[in-house]
Every structure is written in C-alpha cells, then in structure tokens.
LOTORBA-985688 format. One record per atom (N, C-alpha, C, O): x, y, z. Coordinates in pm, whole numbers, padded with zeros to 5 digits, always signed. Each point is the difference from the previous one (the first is absolute). Layout:
# residues N
XYZ;...
# end
This chain:
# residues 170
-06483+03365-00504;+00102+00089-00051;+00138-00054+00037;+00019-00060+00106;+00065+00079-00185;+00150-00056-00024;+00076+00064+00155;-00041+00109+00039;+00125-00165+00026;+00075+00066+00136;+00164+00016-00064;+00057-00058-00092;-00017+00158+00184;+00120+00037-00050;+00096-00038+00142;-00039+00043+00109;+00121-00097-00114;+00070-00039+00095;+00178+00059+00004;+00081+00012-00092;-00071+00016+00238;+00119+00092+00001;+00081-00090+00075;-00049-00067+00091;+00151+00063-00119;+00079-00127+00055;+00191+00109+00044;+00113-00006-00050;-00167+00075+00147;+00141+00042-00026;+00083-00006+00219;-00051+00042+00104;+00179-00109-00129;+00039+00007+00140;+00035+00103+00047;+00034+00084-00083;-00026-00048+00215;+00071+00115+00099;-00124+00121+00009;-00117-00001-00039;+00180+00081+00092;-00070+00154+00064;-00114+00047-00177;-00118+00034+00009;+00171-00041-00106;-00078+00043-00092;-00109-00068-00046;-00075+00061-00076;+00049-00186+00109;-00113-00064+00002;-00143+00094+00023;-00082+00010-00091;+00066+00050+00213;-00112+00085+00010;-00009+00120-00118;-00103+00038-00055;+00214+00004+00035;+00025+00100-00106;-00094+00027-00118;-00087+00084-00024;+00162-00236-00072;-00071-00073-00044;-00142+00019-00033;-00058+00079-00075;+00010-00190+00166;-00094+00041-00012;-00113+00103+00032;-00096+00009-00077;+00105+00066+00182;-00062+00145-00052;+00057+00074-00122;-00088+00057-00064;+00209-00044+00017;-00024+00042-00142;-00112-00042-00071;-00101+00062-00033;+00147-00217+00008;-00110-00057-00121;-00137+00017+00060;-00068-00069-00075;-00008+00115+00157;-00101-00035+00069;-00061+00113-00060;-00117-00015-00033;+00181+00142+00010;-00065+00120-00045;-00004-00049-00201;-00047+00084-00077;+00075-00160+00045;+00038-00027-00147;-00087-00114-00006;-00080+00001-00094;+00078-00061+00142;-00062-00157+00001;-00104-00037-00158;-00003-00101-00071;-00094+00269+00061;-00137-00034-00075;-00099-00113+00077;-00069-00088-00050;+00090+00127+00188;-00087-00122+00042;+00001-00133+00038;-00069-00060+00083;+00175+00017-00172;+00057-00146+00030;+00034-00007+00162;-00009+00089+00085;+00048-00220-00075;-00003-00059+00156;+00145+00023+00014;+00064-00034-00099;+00004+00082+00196;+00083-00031+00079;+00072-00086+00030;-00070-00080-00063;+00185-00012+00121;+00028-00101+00028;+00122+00044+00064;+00079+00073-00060;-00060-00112+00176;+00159-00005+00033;+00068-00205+00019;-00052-00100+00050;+00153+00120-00104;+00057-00129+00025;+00063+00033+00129;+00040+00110+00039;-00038-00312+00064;-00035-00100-00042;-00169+00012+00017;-00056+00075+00080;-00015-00171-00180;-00141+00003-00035;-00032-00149+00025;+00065-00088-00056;-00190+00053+00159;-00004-00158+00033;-00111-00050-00152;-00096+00049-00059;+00186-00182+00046;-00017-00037-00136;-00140+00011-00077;-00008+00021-00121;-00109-00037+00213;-00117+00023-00063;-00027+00188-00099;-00074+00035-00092;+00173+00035+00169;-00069+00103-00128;+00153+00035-00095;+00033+00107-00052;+00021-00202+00053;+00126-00026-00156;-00095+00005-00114;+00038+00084-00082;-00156-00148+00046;-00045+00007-00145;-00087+00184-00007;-00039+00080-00085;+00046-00091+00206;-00044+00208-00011;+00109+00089-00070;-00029+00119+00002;+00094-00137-00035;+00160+00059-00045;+00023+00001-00146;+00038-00102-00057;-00067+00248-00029;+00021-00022-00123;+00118+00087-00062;+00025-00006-00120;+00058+00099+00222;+00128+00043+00009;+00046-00009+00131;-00079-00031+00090;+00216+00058-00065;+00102+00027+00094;+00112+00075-00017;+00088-00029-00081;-00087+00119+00148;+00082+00102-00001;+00100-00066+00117;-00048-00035+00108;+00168+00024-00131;+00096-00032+00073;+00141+00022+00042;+00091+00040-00072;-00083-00072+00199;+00176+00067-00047;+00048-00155+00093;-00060-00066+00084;+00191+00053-00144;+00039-00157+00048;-00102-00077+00069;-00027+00013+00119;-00034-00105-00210;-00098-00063+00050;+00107-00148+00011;+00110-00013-00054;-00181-00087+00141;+00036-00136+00036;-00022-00012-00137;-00068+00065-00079;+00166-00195+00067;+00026-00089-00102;-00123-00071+00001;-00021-00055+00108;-00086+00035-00211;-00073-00082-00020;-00121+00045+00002;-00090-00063-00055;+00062+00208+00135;-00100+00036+00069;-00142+00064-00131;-00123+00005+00005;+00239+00040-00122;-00073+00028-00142;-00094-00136-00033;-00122+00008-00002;+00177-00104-00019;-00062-00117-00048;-00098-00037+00086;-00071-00090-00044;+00042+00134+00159;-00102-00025+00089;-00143+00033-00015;-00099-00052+00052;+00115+00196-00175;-00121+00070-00041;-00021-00049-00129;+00065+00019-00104;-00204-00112+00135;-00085-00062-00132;-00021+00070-00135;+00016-00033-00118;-00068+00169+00197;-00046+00119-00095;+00099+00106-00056;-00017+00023-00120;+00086+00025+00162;+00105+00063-00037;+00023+00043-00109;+00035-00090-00076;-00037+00189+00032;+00013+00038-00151;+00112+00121+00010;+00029+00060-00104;+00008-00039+00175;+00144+00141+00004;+00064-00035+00111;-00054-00050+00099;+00238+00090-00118;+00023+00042+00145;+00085+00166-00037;+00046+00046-00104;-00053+00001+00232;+00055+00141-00004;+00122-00002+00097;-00008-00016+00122;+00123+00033-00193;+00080+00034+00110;+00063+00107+00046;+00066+00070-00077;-00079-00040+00218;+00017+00108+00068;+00109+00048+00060;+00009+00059+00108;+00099-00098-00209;+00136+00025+00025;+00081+00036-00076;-00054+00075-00082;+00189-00092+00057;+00072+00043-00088;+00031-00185+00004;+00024-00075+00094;-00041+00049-00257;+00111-00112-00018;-00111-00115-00006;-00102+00022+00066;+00108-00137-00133;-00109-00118+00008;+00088-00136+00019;-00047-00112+00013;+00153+00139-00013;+00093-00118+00043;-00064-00129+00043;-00008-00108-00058;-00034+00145+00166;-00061-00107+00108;-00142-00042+00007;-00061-00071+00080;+00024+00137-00192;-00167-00039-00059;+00069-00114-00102;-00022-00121+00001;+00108+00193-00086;+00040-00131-00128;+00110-00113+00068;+00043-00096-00064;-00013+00121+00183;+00046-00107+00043;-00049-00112+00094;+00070-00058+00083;-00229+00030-00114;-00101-00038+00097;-00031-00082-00129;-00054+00053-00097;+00093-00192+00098;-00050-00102-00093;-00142-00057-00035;-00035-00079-00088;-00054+00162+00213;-00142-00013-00070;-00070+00093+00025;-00111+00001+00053;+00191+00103-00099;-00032+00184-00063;-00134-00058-00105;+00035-00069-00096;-00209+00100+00117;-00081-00019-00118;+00044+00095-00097;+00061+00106+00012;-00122-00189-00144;+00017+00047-00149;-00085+00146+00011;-00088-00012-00086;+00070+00163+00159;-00084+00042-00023;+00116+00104+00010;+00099-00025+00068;-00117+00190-00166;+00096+00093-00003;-00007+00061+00167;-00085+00001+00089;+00213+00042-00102;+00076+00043+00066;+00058+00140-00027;+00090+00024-00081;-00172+00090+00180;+00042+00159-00016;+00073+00036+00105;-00006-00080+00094;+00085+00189-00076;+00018+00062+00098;+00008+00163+00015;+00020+00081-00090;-00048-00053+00265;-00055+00162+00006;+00153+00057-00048;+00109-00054+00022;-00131+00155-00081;+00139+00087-00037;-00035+00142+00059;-00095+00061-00050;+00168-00004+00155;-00052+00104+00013;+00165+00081+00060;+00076-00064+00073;-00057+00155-00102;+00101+00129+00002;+00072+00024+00127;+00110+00056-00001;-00160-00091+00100;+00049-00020+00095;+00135-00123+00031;+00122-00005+00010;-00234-00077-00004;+00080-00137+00012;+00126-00023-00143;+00101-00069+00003;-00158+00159-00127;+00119-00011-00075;+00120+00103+00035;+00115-00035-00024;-00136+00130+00067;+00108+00092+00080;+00077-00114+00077;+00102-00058-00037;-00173+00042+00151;+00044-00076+00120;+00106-00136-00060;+00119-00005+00031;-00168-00070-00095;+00082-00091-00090;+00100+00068-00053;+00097-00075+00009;-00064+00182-00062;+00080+00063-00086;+00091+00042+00139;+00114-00038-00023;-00116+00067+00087;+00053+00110+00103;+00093-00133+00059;+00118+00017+00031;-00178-00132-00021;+00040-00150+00060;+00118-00055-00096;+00106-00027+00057;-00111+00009-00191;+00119+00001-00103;+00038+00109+00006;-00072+00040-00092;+00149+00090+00136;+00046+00112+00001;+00093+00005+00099;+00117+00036-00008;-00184-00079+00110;+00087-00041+00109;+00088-00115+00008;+00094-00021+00076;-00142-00049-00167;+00117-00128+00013;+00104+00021-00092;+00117-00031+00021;-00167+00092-00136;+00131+00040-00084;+00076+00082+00084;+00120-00028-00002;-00148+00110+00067;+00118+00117+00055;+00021-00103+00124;+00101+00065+00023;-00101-00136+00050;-00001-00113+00091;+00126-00064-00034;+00110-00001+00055;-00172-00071-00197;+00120-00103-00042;+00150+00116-00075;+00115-00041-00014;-00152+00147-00012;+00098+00096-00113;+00114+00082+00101;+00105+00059-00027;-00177-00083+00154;+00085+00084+00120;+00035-00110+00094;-00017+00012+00122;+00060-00107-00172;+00017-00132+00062;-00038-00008+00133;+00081-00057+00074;-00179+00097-00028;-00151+00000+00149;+00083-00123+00106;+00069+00008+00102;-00115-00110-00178;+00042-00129+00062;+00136+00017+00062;+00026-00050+00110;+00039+00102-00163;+00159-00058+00057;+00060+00091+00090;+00111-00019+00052;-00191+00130-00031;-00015+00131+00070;-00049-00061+00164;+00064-00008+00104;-00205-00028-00136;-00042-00058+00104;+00052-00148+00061;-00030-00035+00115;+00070-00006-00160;+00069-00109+00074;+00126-00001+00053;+00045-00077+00085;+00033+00213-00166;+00118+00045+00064;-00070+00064+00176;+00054-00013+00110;-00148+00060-00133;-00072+00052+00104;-00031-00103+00110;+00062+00001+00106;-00115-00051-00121;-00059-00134+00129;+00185-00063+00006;+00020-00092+00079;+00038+00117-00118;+00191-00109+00013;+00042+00130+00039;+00120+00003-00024;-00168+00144+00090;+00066+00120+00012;+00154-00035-00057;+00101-00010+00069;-00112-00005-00198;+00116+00012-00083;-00014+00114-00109;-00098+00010-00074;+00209+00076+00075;+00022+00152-00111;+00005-00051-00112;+00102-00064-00029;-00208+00077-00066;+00000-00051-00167;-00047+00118-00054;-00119+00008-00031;+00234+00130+00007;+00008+00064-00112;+00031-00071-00142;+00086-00086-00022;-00159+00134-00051;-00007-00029-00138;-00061+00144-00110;-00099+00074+00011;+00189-00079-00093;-00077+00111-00093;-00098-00075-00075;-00004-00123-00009;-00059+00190-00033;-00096-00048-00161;+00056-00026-00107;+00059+00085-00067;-00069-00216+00034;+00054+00000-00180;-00026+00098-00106;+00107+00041-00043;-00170-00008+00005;-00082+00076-00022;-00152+00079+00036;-00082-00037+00084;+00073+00143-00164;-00086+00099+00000;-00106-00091+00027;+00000-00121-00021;-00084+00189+00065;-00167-00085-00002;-00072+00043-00139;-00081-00073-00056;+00117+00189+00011;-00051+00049-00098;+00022-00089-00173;-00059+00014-00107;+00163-00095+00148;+00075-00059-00102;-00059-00108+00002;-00019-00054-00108;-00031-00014+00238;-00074-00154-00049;-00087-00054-00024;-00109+00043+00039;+00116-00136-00097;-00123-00055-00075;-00091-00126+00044;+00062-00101+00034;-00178+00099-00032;-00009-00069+00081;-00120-00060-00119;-00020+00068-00101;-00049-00185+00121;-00081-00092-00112;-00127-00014+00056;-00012-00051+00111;-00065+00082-00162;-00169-00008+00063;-00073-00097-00135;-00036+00031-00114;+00037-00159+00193;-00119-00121-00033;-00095+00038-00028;-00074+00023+00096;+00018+00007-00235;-00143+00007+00000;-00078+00187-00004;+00060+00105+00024;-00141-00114-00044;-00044+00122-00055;-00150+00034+00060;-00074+00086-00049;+00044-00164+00158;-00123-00019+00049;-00038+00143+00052;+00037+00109-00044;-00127-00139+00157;-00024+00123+00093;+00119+00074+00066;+00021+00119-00022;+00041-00180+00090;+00110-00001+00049;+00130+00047-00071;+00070+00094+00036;-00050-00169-00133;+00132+00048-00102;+00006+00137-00087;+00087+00082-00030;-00211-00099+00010;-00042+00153-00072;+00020+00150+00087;+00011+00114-00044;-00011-00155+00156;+00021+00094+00060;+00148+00043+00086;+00050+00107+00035;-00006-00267-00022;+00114-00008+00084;+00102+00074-00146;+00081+00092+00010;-00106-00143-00095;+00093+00007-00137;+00019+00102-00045;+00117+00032+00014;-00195+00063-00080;-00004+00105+00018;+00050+00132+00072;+00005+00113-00048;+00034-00158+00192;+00046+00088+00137;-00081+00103-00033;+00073+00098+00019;-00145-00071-00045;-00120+00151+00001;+00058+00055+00143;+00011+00122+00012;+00021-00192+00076;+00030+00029+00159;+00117+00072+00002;+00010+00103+00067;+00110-00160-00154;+00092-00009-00006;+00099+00193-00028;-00034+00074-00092;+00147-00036+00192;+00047+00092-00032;+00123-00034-00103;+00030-00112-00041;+00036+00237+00007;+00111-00068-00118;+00097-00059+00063;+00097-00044-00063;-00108+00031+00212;+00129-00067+00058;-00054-00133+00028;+00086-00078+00044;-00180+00039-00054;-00091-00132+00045;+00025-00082-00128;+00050+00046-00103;-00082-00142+00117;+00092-00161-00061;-00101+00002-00123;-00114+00046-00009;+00189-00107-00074;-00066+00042-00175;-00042-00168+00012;+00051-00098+00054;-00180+00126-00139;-00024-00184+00001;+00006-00062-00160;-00039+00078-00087;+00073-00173+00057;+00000-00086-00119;-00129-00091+00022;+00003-00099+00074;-00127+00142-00151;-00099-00070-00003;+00040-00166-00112;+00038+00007-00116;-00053-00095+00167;-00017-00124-00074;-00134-00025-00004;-00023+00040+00114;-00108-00083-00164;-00125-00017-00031;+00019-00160-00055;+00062-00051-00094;-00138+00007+00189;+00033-00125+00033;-00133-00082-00096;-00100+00053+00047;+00059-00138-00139;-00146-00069+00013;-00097+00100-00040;-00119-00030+00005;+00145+00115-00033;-00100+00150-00063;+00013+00006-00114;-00056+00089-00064;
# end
C-alpha cells in the first residue's frame, strides 16, 4: 500500500500527523526526515516548507499537498517533480492570513514605522493622518483564497480601508 509522508518543520509536525492519522484510509504514515531505504514507500507528501530537493527524492510520488498558505517555495525548488500540486484551504488559516494583510495596511496607512522609531530615538513625532482610512485604497494581487476574502473586507466596518481588487492571472 502507497505511504503518505508528512514533511512539515517546528511544533506542528506532531499535529500533523495525528490529524492525518485519523484520515489516512489506512495508508502508512511517514514523518520526514525518512532513511533512504523507505523513499520508494512514498506515493504523496503533505508538506509545509520542505528542503529544496527533498520532492525529487520520492521515486513514487504522484501528489504533493501543501499545508500552508502560498506555494512559492515548492515552485521555487528546481527539481519540484512533474506531479500536481494541491493545497489544504481551510477558514481558519484564511482568516488568520486576512487579519495579517489588515494589519499591515493600517500599519503602513498610520505611518507605524516612523512612530516607532521616533520611539527607540525617544524623539516627539506628532503627525496627523493624510487622510481618512476610510478613503484609501489599497490593491489586492490576485483573487485566490486569500484575496477573495481580504478584498471583499466582509471584516471590514465603514470606517475600515476600502480595497481595489486587481485580479491578477485569473
């Protein structure tokens, strides 16, 4: 039977895999790193920033799943195998992402930075706001998991920052 291999760093590693363990259908388990003799046991991997190279290592391989927001660093791994490529989408982690661009717009719109560094130079940097927050506009890349929701502001009160969706490659 085909093994499913979980390849993910830090504290959520165990996570991981007891989730999938109740889901499995039986399949085998795997936590990465895996000593090379059971690599051809491996016919997915569920991963979150895996080593560069570490995909091409599995003979068998027919999926990878990624367990994050974003595949950046899967397509930036020059011997990423030819086999599709999904990832988990789940409501949480798209909040949490959303809440992460939310904060940086009001970050960068309340000029954050120049606040705090007046701070560490205990130097007085009053400044008003150029404008309203309500008035600006801000451009969201793309229409993915993420944009659809960030774009939208569903979150958003009428004093909270209006967004200009751009839909990027869609």
């Amino acid at each position: 039977m085909s093994a499913i291999l979980v390849a993910v760093e830090g504290p959520q590693a165990g996570d991981w895999l007891a989730a999938l363990r109740n889901s499995a259908g039986g399949r085998e388990l795997l936590a990465w790193p895996l000593p090379s003799e059971n690599l051809p046991r491996v016919m997915f991997a569920c991963v979150w920033l895996p080593p560069q190279g570490m995909l091409a290592r599995l003979p068998r391989l027919e999926a990878i799943i990624n367990l994050g927001a974003g595949v950046d660093h899967l397509l930036a791994d020059p011997t990423l195998p030819a086999v599709p490529v999904a990832r988990v989408a789940h409501a949480d982690l798209t909040m949490r992402v959303t809440e992460y661009v939310v904060m940086h717009v009001l970050l960068k719109h309340r000029s954050q930075a120049e606040f705090d560094a007046a701070q560490r130079e205990s130097r007085w940097a009053q400044r008003l706001l150029a404008r309203k927050t309500k008035d600006s506009r801000i451009g969201i890349l793309g229409l993915g998991e993420i944009g659809t929701v960030a774009g939208p502001a569903e979150w958003a009160s009428e004093d909270a920052v209006k967004l200009v969706i751009a839909a990027l490659g869609r």
